[in-house]
PDB file of N, CA, C and O in Angstrom:
ATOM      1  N   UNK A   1      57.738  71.758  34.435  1.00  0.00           N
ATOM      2  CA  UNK A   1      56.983  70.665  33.873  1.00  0.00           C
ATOM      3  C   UNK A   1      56.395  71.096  32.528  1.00  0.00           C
ATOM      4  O   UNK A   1      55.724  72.100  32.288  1.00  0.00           O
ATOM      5  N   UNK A   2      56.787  70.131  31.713  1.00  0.00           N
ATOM      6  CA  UNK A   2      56.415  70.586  30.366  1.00  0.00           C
ATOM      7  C   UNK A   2      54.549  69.703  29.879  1.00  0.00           C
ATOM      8  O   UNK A   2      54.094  68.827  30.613  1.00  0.00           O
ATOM      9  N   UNK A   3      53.824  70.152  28.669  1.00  0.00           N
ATOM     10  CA  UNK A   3      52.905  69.235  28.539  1.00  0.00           C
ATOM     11  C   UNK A   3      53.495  67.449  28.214  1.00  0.00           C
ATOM     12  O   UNK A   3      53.118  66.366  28.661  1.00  0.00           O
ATOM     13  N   UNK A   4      54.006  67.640  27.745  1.00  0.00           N
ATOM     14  CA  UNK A   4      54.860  66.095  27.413  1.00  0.00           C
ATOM     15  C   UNK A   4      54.839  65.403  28.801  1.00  0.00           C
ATOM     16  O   UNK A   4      54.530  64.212  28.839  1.00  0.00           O
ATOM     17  N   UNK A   5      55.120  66.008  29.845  1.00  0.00           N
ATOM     18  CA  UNK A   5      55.477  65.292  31.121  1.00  0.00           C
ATOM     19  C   UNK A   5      54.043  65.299  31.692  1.00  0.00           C
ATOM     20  O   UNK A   5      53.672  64.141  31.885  1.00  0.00           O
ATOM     21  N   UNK A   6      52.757  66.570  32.155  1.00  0.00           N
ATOM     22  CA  UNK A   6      51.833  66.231  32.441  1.00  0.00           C
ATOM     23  C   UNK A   6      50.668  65.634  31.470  1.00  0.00           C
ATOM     24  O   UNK A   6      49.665  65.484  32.168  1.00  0.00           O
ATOM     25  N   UNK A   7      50.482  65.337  30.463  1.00  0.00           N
ATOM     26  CA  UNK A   7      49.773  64.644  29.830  1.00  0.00           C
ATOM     27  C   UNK A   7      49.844  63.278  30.115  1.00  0.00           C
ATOM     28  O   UNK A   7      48.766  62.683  30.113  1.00  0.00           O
ATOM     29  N   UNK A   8      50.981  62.559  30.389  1.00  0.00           N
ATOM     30  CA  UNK A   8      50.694  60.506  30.510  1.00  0.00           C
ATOM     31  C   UNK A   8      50.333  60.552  32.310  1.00  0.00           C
ATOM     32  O   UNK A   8      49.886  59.509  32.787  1.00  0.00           O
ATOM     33  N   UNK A   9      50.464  61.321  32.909  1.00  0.00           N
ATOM     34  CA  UNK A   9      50.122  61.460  34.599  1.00  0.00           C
ATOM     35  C   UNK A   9      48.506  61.567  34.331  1.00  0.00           C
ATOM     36  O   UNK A   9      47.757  60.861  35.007  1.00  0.00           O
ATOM     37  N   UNK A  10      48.061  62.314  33.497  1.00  0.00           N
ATOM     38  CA  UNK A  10      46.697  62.773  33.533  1.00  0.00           C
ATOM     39  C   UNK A  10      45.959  61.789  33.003  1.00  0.00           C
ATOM     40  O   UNK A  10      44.836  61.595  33.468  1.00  0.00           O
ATOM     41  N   UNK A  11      46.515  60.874  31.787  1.00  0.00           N
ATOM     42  CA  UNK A  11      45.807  59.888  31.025  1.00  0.00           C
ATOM     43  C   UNK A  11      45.780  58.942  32.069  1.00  0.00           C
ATOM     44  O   UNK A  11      44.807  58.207  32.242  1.00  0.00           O
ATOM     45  N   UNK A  12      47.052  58.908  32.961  1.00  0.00           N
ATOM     46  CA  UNK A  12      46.967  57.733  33.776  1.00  0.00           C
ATOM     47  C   UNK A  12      46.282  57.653  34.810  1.00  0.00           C
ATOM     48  O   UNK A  12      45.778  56.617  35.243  1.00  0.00           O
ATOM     49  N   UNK A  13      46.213  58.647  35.249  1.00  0.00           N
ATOM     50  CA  UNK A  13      45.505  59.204  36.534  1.00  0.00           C
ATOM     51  C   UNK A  13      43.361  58.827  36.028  1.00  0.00           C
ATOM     52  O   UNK A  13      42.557  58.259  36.767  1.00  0.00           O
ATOM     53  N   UNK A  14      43.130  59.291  34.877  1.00  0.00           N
ATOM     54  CA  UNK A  14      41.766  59.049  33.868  1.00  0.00           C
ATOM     55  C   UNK A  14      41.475  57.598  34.296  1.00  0.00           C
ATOM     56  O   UNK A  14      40.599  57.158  35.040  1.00  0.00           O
ATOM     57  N   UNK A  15      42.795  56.769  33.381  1.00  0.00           N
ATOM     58  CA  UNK A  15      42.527  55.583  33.089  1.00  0.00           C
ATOM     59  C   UNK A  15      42.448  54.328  34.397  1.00  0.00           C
ATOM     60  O   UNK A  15      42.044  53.165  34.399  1.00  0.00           O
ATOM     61  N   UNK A  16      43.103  55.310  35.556  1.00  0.00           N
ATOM     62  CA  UNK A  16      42.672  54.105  36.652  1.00  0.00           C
ATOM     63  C   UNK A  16      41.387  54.744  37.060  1.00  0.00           C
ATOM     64  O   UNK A  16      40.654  53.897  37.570  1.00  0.00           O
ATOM     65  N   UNK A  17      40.770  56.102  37.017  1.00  0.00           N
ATOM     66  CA  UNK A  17      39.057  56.237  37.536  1.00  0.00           C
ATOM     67  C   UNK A  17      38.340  55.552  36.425  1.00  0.00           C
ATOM     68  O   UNK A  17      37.286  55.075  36.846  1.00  0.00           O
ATOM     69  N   UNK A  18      38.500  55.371  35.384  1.00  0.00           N
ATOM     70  CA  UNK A  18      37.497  54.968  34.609  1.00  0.00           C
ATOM     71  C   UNK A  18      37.893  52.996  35.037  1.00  0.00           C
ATOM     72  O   UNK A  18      36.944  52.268  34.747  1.00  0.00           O
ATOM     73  N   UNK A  19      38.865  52.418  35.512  1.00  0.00           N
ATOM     74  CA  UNK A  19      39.350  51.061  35.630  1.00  0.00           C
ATOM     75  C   UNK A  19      38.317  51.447  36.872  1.00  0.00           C
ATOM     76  O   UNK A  19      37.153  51.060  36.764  1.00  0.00           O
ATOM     77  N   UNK A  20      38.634  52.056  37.824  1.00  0.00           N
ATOM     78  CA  UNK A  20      37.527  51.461  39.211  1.00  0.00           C
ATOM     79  C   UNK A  20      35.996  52.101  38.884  1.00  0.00           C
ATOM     80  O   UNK A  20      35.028  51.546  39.403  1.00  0.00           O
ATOM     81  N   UNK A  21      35.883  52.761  38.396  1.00  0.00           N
ATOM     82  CA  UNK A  21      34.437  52.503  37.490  1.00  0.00           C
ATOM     83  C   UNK A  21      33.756  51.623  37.024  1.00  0.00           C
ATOM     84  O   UNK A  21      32.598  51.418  37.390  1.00  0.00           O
ATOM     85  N   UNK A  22      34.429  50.876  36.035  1.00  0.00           N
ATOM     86  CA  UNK A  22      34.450  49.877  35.330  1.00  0.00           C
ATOM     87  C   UNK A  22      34.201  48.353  36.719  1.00  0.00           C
ATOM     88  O   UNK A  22      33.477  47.361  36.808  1.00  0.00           O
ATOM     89  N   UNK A  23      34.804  48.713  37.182  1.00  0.00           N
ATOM     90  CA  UNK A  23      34.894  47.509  38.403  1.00  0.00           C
ATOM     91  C   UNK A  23      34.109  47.555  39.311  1.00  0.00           C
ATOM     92  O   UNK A  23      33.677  46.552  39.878  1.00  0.00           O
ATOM     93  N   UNK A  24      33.762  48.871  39.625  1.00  0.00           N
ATOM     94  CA  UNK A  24      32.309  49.323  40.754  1.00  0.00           C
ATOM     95  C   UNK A  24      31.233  48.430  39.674  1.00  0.00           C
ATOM     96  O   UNK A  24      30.943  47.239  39.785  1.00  0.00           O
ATOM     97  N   UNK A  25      30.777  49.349  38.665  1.00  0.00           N
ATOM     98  CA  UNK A  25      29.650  48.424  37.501  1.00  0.00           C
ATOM     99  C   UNK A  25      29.497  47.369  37.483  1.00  0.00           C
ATOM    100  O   UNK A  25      28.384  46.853  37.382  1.00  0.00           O
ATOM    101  N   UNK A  26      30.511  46.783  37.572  1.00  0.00           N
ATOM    102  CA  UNK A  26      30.507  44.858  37.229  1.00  0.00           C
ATOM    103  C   UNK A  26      30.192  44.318  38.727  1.00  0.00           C
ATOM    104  O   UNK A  26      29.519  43.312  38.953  1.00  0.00           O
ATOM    105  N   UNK A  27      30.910  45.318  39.921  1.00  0.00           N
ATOM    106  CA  UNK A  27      30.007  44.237  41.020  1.00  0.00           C
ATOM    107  C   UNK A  27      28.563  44.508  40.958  1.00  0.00           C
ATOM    108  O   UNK A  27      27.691  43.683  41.231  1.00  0.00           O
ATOM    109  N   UNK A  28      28.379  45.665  40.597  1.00  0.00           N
ATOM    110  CA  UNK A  28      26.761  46.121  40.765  1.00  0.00           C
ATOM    111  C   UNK A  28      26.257  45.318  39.506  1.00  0.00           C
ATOM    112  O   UNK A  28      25.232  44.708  39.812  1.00  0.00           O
ATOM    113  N   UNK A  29      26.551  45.149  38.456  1.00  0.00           N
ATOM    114  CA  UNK A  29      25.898  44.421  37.984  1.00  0.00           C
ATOM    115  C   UNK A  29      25.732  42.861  37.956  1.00  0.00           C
ATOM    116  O   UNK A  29      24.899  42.329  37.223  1.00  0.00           O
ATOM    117  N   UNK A  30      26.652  42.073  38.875  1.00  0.00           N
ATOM    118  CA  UNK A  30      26.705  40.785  39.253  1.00  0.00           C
ATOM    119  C   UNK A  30      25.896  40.680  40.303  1.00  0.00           C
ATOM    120  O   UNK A  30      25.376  39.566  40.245  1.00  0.00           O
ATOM    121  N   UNK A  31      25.500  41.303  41.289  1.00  0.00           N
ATOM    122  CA  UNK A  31      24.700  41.670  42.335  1.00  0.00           C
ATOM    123  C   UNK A  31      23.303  41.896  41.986  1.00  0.00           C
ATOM    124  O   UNK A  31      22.374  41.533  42.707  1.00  0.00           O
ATOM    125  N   UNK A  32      23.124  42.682  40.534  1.00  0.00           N
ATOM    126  CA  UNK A  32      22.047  42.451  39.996  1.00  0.00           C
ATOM    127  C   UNK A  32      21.539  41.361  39.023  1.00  0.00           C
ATOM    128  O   UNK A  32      20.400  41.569  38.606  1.00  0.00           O
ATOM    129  N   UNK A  33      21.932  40.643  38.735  1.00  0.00           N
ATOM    130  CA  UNK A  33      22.141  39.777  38.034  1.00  0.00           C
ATOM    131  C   UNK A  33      21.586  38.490  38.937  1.00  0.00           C
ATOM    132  O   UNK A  33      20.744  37.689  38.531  1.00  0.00           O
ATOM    133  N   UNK A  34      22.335  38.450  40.458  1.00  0.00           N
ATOM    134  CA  UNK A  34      22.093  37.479  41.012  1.00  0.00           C
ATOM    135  C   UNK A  34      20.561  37.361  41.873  1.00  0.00           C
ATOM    136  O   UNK A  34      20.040  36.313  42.253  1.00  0.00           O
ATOM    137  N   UNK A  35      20.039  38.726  42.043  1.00  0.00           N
ATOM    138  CA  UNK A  35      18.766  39.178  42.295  1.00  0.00           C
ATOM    139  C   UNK A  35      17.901  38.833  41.414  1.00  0.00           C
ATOM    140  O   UNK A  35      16.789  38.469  41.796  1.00  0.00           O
ATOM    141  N   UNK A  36      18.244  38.873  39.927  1.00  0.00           N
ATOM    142  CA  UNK A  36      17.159  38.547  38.793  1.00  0.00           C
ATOM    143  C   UNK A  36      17.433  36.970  38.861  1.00  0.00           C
ATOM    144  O   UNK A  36      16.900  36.425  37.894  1.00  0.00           O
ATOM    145  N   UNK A  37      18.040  36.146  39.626  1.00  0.00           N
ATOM    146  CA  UNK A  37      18.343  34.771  38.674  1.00  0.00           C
ATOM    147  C   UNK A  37      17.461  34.380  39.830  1.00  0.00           C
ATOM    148  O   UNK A  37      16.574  33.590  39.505  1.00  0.00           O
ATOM    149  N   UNK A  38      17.485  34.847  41.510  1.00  0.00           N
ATOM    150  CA  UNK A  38      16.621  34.112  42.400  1.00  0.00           C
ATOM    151  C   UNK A  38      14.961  34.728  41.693  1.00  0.00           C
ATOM    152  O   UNK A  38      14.294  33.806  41.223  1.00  0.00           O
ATOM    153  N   UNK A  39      14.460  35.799  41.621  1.00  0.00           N
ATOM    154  CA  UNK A  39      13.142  36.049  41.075  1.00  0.00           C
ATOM    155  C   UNK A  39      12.671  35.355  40.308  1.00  0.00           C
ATOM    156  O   UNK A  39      11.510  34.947  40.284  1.00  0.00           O
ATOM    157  N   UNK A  40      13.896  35.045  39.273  1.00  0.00           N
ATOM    158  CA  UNK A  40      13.171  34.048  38.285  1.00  0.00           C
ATOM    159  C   UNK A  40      12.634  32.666  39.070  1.00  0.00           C
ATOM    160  O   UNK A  40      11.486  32.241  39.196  1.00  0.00           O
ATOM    161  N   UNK A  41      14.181  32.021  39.647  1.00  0.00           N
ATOM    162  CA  UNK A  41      13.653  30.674  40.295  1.00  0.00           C
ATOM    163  C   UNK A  41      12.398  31.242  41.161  1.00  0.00           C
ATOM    164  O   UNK A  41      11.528  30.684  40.492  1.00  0.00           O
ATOM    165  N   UNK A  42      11.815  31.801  41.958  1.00  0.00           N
ATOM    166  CA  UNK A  42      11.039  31.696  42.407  1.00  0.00           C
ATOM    167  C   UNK A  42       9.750  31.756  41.738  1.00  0.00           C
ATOM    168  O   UNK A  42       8.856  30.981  42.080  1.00  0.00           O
ATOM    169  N   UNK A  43       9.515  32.923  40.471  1.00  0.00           N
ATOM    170  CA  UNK A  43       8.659  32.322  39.642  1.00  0.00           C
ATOM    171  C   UNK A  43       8.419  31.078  39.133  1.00  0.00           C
ATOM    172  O   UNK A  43       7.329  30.572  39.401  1.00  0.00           O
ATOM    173  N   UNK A  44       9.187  30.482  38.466  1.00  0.00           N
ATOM    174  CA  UNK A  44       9.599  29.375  38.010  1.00  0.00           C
ATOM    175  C   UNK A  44       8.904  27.927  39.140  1.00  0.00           C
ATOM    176  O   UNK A  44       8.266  26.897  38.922  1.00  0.00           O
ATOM    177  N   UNK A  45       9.508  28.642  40.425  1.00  0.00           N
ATOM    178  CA  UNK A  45       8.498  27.177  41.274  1.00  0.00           C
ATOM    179  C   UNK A  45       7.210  27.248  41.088  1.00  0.00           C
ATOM    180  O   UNK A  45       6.456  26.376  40.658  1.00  0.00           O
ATOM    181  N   UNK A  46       6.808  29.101  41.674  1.00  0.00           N
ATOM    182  CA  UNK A  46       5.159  29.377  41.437  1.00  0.00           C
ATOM    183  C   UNK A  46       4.562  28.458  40.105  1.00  0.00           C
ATOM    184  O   UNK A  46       3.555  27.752  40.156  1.00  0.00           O
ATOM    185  N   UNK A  47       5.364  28.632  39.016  1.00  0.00           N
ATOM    186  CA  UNK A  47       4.911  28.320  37.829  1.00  0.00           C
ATOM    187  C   UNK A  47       4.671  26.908  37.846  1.00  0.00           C
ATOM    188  O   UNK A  47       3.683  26.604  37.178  1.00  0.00           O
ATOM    189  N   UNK A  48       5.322  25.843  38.455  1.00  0.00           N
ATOM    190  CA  UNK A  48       5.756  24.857  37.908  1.00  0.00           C
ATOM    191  C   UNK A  48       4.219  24.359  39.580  1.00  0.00           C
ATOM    192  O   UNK A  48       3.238  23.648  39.366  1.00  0.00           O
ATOM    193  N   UNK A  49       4.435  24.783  40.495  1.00  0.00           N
ATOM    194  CA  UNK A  49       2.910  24.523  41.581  1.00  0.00           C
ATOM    195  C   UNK A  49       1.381  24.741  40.410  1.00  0.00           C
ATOM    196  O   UNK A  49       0.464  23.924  40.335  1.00  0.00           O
ATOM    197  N   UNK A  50       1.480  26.050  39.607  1.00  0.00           N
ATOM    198  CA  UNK A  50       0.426  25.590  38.840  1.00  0.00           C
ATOM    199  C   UNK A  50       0.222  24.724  37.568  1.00  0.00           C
ATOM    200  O   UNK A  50      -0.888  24.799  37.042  1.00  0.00           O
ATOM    201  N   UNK A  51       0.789  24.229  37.227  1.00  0.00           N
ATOM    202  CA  UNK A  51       1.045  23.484  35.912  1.00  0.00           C
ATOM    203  C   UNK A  51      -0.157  22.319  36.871  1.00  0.00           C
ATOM    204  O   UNK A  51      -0.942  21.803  36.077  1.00  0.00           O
ATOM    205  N   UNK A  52      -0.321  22.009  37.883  1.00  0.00           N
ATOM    206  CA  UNK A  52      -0.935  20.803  38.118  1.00  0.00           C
ATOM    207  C   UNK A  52      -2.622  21.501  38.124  1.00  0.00           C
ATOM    208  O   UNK A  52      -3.651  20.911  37.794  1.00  0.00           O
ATOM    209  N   UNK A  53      -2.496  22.779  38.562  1.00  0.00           N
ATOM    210  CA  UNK A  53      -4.033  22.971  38.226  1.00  0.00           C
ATOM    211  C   UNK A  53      -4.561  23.385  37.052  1.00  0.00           C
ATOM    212  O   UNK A  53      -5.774  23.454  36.857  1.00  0.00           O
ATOM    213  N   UNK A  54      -3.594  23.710  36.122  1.00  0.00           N
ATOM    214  CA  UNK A  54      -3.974  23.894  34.257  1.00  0.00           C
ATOM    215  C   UNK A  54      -3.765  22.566  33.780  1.00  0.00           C
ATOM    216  O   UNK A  54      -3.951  22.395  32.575  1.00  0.00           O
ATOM    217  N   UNK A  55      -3.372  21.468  34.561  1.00  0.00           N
ATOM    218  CA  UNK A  55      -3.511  20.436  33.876  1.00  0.00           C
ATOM    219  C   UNK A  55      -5.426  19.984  34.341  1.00  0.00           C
ATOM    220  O   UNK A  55      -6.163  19.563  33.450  1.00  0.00           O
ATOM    221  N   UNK A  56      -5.918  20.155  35.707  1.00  0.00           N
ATOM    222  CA  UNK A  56      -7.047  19.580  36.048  1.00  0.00           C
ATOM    223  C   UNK A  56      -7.865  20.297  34.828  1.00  0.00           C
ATOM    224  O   UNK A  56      -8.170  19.721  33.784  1.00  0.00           O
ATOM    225  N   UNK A  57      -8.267  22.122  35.257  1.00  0.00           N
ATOM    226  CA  UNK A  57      -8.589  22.505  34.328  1.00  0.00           C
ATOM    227  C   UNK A  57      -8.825  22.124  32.837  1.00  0.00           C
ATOM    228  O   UNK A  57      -9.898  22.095  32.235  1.00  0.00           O
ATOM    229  N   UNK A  58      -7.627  21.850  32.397  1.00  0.00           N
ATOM    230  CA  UNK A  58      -7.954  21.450  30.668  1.00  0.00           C
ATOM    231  C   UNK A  58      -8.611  20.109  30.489  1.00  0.00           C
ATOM    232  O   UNK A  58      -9.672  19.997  29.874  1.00  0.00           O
ATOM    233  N   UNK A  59      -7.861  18.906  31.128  1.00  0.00           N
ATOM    234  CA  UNK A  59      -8.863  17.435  31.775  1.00  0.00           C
ATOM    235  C   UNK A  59     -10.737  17.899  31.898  1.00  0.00           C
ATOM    236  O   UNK A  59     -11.661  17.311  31.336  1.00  0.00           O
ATOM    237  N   UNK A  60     -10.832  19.221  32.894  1.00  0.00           N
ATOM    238  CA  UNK A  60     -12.713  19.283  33.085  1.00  0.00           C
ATOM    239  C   UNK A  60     -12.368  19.696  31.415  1.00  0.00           C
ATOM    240  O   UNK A  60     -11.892  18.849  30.660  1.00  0.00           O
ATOM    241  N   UNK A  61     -12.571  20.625  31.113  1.00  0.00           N
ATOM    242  CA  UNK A  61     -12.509  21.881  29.859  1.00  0.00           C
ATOM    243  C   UNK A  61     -12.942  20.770  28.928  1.00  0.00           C
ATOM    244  O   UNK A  61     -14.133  20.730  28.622  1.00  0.00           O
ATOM    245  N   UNK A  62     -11.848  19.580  28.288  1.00  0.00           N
ATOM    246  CA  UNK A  62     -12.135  18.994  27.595  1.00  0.00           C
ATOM    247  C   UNK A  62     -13.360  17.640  27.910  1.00  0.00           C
ATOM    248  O   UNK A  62     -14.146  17.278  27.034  1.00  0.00           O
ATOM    249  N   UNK A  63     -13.323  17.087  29.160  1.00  0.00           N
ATOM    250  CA  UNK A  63     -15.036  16.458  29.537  1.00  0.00           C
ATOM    251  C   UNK A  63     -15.983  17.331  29.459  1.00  0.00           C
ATOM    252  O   UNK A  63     -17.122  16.868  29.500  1.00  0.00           O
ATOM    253  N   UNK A  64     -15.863  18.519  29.352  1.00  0.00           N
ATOM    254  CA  UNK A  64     -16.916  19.859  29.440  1.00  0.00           C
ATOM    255  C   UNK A  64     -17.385  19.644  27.944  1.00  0.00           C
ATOM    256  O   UNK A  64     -18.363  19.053  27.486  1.00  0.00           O
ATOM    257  N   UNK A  65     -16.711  20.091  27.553  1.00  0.00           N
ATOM    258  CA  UNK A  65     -16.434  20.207  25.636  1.00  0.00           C
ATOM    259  C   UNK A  65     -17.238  18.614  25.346  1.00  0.00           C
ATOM    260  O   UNK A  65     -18.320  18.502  24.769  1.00  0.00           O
ATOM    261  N   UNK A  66     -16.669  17.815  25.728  1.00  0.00           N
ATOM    262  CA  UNK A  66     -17.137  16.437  25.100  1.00  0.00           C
ATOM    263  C   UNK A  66     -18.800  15.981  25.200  1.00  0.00           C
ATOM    264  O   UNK A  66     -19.558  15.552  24.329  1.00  0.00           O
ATOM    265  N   UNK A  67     -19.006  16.258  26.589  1.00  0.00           N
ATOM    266  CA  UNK A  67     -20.506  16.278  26.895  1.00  0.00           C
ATOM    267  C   UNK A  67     -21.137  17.189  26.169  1.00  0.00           C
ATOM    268  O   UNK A  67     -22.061  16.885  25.415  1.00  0.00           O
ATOM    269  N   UNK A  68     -20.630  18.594  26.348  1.00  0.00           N
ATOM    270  CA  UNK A  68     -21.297  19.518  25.324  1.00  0.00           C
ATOM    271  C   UNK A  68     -21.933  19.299  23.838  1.00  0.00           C
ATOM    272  O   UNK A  68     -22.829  19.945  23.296  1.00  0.00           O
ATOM    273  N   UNK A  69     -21.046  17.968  23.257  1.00  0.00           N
ATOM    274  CA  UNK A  69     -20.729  17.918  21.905  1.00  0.00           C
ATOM    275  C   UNK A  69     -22.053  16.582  21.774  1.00  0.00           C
ATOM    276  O   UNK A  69     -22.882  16.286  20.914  1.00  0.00           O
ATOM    277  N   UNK A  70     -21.709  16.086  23.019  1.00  0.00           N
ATOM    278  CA  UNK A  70     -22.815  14.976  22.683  1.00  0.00           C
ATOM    279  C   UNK A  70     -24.411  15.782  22.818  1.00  0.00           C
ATOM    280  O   UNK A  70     -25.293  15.749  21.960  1.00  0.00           O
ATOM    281  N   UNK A  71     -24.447  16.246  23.689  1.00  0.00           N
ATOM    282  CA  UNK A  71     -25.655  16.582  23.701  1.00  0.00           C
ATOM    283  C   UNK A  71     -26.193  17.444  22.523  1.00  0.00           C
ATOM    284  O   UNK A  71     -27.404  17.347  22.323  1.00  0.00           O
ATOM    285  N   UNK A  72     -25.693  18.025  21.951  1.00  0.00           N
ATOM    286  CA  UNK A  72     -25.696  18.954  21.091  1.00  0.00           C
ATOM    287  C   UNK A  72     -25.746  17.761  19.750  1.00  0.00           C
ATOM    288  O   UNK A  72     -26.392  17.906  18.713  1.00  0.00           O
ATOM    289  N   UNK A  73     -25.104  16.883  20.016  1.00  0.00           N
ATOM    290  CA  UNK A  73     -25.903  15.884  18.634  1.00  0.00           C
ATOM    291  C   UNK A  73     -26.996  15.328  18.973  1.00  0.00           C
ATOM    292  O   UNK A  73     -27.545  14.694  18.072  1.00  0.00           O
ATOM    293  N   UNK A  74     -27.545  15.350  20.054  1.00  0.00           N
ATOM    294  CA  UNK A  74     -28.314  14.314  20.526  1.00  0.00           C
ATOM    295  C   UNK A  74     -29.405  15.381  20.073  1.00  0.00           C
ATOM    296  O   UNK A  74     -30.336  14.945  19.396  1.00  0.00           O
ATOM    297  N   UNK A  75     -29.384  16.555  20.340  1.00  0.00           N
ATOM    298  CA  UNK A  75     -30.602  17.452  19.798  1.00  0.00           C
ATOM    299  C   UNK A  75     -30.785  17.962  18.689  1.00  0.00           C
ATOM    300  O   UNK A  75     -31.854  18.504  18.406  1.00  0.00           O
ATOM    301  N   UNK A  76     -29.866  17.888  17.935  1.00  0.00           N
ATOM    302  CA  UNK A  76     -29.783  18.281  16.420  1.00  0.00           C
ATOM    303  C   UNK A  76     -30.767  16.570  15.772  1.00  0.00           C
ATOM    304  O   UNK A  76     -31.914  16.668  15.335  1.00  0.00           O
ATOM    305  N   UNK A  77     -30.135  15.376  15.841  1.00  0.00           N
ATOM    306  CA  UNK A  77     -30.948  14.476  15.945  1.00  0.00           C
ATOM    307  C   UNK A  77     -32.139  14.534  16.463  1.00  0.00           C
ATOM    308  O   UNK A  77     -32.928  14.391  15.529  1.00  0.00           O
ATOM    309  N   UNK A  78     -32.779  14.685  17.584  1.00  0.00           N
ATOM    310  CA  UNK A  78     -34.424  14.966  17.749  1.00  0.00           C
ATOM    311  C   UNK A  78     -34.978  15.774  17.031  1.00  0.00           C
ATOM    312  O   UNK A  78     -36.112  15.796  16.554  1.00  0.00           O
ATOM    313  N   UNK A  79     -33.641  16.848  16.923  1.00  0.00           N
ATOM    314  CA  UNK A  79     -34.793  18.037  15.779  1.00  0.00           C
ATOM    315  C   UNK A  79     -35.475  17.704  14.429  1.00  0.00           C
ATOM    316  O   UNK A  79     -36.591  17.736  13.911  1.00  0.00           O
ATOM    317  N   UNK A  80     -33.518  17.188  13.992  1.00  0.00           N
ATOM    318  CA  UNK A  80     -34.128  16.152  12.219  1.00  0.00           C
ATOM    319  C   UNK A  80     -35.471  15.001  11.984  1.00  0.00           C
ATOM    320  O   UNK A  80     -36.267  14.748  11.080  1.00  0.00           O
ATOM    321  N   UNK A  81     -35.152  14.441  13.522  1.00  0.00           N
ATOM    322  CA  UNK A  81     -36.249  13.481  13.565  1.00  0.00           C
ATOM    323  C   UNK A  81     -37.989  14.218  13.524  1.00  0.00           C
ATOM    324  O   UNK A  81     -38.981  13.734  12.980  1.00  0.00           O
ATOM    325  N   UNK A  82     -37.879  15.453  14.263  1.00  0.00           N
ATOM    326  CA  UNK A  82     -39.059  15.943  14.612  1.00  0.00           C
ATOM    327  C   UNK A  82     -39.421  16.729  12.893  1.00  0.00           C
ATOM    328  O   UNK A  82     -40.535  16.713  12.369  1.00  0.00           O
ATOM    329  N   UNK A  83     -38.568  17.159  12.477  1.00  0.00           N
ATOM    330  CA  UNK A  83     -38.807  17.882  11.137  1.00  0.00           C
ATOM    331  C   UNK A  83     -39.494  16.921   9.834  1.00  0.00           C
ATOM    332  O   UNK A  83     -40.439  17.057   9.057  1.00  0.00           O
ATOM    333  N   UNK A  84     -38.420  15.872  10.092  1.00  0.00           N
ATOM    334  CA  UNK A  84     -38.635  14.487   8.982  1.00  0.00           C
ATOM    335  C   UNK A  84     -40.262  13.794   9.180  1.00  0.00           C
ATOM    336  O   UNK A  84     -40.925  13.345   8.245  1.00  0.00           O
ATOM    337  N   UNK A  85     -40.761  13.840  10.825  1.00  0.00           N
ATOM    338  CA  UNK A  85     -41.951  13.642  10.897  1.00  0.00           C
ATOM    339  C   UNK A  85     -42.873  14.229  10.276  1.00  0.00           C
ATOM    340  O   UNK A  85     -43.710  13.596   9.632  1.00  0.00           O
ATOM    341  N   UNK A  86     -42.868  15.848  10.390  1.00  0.00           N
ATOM    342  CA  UNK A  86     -43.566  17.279   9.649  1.00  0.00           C
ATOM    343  C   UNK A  86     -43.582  16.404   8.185  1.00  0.00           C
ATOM    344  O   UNK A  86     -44.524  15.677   7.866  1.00  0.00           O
ATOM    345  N   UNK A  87     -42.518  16.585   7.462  1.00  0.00           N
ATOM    346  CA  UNK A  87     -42.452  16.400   6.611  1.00  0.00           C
ATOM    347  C   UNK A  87     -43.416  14.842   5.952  1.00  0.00           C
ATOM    348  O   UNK A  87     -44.137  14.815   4.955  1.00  0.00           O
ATOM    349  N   UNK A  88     -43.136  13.822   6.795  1.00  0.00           N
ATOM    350  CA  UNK A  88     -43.766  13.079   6.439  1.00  0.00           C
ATOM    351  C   UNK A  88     -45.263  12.893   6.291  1.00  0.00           C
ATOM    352  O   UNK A  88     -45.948  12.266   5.483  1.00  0.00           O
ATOM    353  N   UNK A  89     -45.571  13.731   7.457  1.00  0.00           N
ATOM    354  CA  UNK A  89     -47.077  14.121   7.335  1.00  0.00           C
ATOM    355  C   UNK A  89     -47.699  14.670   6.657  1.00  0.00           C
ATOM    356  O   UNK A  89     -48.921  14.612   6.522  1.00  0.00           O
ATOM    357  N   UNK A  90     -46.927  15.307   6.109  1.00  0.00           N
ATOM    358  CA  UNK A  90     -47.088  16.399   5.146  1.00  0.00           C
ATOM    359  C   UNK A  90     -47.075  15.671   3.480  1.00  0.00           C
ATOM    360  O   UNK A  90     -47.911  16.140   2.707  1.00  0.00           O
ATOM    361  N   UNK A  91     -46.533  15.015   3.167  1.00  0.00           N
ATOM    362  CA  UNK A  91     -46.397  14.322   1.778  1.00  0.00           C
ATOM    363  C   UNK A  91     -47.558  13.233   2.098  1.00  0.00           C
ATOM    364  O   UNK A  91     -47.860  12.387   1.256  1.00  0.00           O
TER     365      UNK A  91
END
């Protein structure tokens, strides 16, 4: 046996371990793949169950905010009023 004759046995012999290599990987990575696609959906429901309580949340948040805003004029007004009195008493 010359190298001419064992060299394409050896490439060939290579090229089918690296082919079932190649083919082991791809189930393992379709297998993983299909593990990440259920995690997601299951986040994805979690996610989509709270969307209804960041919606209540922002609904108070912003009546929170709004009352806040009134009252907060309502006393800036008594104050001007109470100052403008000073003042008037004063001139």
């Amino acid at each position: 046996m010359t190298v001419s004759e064992v060299l394409p046995v050896v490439l060939y012999i290579l090229g089918a371990i690296l082919l079932v290599a190649l083919i082991v990987l791809t189930v393992k990575l379709i297998i993983t793949m299909n593990k990440i696609e259920k995690v997601v959906d299951n986040i994805t429901v979690k996610v989509k169950t709270l969307d209804g309580v960041f919606e209540i949340v922002g609904s108070v948040t912003g009546k929170f905010t709004f009352i806040a805003d009134r009252i907060i004029e309502y006393v800036s007004l008594l104050v001007e009023k109470i100052f403008k009195r000073k003042e008037n008493k004063n001139e």
